[in-house]
GUFI-179515 format. One record per residue (C-alpha): residue in one letter; z, y, x negated. Coordinates in steps of 0.05 Angstrom, whole numbers, padded with zeros to 5 digits, always signed. Layout:
AZYX
...
***
This chain:
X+00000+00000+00000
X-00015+00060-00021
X+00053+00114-00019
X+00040+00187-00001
X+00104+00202-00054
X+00145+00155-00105
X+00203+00181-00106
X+00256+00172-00162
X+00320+00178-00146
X+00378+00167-00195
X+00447+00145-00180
X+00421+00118-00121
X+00472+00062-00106
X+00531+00106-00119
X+00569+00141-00062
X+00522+00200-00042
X+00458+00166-00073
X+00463+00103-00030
X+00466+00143+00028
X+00412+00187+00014
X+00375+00122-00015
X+00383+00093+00053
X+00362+00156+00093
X+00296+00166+00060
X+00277+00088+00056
X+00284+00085+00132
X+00257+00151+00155
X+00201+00149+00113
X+00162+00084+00108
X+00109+00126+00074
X+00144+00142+00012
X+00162+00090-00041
X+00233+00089-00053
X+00257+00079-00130
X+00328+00071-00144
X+00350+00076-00213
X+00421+00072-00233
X+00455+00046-00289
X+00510+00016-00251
X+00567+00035-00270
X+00634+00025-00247
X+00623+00069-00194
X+00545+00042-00167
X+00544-00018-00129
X+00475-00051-00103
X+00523-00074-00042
X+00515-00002-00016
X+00452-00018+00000
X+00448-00089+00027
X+00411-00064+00090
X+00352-00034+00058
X+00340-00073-00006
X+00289-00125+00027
X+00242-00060+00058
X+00181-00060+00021
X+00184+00014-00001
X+00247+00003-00031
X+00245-00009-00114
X+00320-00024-00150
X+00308-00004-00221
X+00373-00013-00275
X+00365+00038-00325
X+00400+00101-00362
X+00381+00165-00353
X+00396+00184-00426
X+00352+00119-00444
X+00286+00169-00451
X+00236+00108-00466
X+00262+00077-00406
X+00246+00133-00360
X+00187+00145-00391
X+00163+00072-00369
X+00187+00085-00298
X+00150+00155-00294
X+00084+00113-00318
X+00090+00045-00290
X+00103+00066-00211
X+00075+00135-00214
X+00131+00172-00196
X+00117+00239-00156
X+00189+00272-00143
X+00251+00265-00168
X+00321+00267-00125
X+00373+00271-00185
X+00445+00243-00172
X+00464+00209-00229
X+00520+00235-00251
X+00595+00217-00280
X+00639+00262-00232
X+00702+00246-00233
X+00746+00308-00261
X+00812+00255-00281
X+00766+00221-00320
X+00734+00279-00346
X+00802+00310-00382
X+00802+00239-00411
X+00746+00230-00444
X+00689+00296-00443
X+00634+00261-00485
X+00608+00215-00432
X+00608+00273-00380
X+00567+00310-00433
X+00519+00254-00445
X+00500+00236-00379
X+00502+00303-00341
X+00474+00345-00401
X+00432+00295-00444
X+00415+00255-00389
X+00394+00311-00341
X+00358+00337-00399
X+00320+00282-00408
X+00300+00269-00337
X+00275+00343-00335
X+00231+00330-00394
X+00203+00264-00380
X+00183+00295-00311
X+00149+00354-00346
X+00111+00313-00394
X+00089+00274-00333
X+00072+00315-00281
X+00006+00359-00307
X-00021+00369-00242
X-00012+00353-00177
X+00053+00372-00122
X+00115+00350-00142
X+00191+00368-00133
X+00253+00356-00174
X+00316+00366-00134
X+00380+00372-00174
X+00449+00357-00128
X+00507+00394-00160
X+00562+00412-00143
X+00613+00473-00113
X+00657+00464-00176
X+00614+00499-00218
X+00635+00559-00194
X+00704+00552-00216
X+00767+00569-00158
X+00767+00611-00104
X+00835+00653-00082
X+00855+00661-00011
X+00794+00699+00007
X+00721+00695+00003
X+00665+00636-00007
X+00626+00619-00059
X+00544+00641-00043
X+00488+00615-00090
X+00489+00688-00125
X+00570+00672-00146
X+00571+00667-00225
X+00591+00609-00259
X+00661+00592-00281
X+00671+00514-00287
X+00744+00501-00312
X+00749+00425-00319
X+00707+00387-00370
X+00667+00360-00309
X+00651+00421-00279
X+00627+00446-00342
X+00575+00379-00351
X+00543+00403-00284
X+00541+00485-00295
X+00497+00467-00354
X+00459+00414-00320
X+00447+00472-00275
X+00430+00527-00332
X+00382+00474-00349
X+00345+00454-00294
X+00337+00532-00277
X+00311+00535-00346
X+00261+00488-00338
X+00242+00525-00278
X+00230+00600-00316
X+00214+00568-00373
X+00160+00516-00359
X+00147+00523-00290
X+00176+00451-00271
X+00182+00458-00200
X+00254+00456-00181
X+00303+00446-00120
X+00378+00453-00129
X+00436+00440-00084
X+00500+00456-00094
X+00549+00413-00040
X+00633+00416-00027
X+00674+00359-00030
X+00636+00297+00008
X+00668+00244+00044
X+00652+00178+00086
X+00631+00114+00078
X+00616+00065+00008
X+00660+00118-00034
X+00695+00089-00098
X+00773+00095-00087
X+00795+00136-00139
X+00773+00191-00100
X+00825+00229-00052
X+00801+00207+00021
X+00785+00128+00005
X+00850+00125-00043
X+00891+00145+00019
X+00864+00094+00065
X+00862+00040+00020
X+00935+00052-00009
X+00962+00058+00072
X+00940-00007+00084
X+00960-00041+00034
X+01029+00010+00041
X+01032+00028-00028
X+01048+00102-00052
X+01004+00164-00033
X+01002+00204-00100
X+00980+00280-00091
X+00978+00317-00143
X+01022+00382-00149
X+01052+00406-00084
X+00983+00385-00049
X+00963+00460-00031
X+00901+00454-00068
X+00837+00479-00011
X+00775+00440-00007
X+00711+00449+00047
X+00706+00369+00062
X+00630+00348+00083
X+00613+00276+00121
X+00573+00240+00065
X+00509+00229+00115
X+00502+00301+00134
X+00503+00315+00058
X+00445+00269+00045
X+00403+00306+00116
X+00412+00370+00073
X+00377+00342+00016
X+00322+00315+00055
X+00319+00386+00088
X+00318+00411+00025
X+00274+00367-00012
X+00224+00377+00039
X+00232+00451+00058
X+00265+00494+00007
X+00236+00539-00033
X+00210+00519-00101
X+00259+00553-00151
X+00314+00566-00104
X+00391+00541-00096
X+00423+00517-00035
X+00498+00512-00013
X+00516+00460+00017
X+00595+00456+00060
X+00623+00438+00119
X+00663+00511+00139
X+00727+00463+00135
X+00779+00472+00101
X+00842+00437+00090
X+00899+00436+00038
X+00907+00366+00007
X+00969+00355+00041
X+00950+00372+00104
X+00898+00335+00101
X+00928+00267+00075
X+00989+00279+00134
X+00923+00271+00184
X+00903+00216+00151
X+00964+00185+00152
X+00980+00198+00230
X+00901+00169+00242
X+00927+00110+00204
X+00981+00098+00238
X+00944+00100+00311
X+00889+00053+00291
X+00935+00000+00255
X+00999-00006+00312
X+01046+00024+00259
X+01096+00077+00284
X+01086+00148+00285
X+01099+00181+00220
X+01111+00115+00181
X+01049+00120+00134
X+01077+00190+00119
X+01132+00161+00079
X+01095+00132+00034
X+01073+00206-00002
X+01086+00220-00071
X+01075+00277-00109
X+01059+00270-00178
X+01049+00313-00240
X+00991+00359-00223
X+00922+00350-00253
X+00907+00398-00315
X+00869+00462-00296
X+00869+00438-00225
X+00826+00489-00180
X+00867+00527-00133
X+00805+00533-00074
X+00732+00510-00067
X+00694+00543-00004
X+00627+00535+00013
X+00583+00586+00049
X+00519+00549+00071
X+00485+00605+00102
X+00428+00610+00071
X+00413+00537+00077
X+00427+00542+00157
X+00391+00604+00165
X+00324+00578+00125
X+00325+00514+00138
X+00358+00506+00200
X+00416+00459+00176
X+00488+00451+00197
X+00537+00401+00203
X+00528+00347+00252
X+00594+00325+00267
X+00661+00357+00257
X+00711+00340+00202
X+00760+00302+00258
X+00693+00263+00278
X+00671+00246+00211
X+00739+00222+00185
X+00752+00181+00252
X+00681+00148+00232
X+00701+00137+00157
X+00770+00097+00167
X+00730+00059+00220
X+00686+00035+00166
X+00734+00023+00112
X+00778-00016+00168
X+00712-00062+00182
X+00689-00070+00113
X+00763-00093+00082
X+00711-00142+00035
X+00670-00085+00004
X+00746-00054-00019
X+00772-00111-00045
X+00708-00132-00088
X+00711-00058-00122
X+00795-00050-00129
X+00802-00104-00181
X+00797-00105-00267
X+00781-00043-00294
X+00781-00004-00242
X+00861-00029-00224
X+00872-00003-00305
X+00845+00060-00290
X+00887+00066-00235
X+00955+00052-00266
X+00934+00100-00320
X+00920+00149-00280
X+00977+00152-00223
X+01044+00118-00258
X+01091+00155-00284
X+01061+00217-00287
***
């Protein structure tokens, strides 16, 4: 068959990827679907289970800082556009060890952008860079961060992706590589890895082990349901402007603590327990280093271009997310175990 667009996308059986994987293999049977992640500890080919038998779908292992690799994968299946998620993001691990934050959101992003400018001569193409909110460093009580706010990562993460960003934009002025970015808040939902805050909680109140938040918990984030994160980039990807950013948030903000007290009383209700019993199982632990105080998105521009906005609310989303995690106590289990369990202990005992 011949595809109107191949489309790589990296990271595409991590937590955002598989869902945008999944939205663009079933939506559009024209395109041809590449996958390419490394698979690490946080990509798992069990994210996609329902779509890995379609026949535009193509899995691909391989490293975006591996530049012979890509350069087989641009050649071999003709690849047209690029959706680029690959990326380590996890700030704890970030303070822990930089270098592999710098090599596969700087190096490796750098690479991708190359390979896709030595490939692409002629022809209509797009490369769409997801980022994220953190790049613009914290927020006080007040205000929202717009794609014109400068630039003040504080975490070693959050640094990795404002110069992926400073690159891709370079490539842009520089060589004319035609660009999309996105810059997205905090996502949750389903398939997320649970060392991050939402997927932790549920996972640690069923089994009733401890809740740890960090500080006092009155950290602000803008939380966004995974699968209206991945209809933004297919908005964007198709519709934005060549050259121009996009904000991405959910208008919805909640401290930490607030938010895992929710949690905890939507826990309760769906499992029989007693009201306010989950709730005992918080613990606050040493805070993270340079934790940002707020993140707030305005997505303005991206509603009033492109005609995007949330599709459910954050009480919707969240009832929809524990549902899944409830149902799929298998896909949990298979992930919380070796390494991962190491990490953990590292990471939340005796801070």
């Amino acid at each position: 068959m011949k595809y109107d667009k191949t489309i790589l996308i990296t990271g595409g059986a991590g937590f955002i990827g598989s869902h945008v994987v999944r939205l663009m293999v079933t939506k559009y049977p024209n395109y041809r679907i590449v996958n390419f992640d490394k698979l690490t500890y946080a990509g798992n080919l069990k994210n996609l289970e329902d779509v890995e038998n379609e026949s535009n779908y193509t899995f691909v292992k391989g490293d975006i800082c591996d530049r012979s690799k890509l350069k087989e994968v641009f050649e071999e299946l003709e690849v047209t556009d690029v959706i680029h998620l690959a990326a380590e993001s996890h700030v704890d691990r970030s303070i822990e060890g930089p270098m592999e934050f710098v090599m596969t959101n700087v190096v490796g992003t750098v690479n991708l952008l190359q390979q896709a400018k030595d490939s692409w001569t002629d022809g209509d193409h797009v490369f769409h860079h997801v980022s994220t909110d953190e790049v613009y460093g914290s927020l006080g009580d007040e205000g929202l961060f717009e794609e014109t706010t400068a630039y003040d990562p504080r975490s070693p993460y959050s640094a990795s992706k404002a110069s992926s960003d400073h690159f891709v934009k370079a490539f842009y002025h520089t060589y004319g590589l035609p660009i999309k970015m996105s810059n997205c808040s905090n996502n949750y939902g389903s398939h997320h890895f649970p060392e991050k805050l939402i997927p932790l909680m549920i996972n640690n109140i069923v089994h009733k082990k401890p809740l740890p938040v960090y500080g006092k918990g009155e950290n602000i984030r803008d939380w966004l349901w995974v699968v209206d994160h991945a209809s933004a980039i297919e908005t964007i990807f198709h519709n934005g402007r060549i050259g121009e950013s996009y904000n991405v948030g959910g208008l919805n903000e909640w401290t930490n603590i607030d938010l895992v007290k929710y949690l905890c009383q939507l826990m309760d209700r769906k499992l029989g327990r007693e009201e306010g019993e989950s709730e005992q199982l918080i613990t606050y632990v040493k805070d993270r280093a340079g934790h940002d105080m707020r993140y707030a998105i305005d997505a303005t521009k991206l509603e009033n271009e492109l005609n995007w906005r949330p599709s459910v609310t954050f009480e919707e989303g969240l009832e929809l997310t524990v549902d899944w995690y409830l149902e799929n106590a298998e896909w949990i289990e298979e992930i919380t175990s070796g390494s991962y369990r190491e990490y953990y202990e590292s990471m939340y005992t005796n801070r």
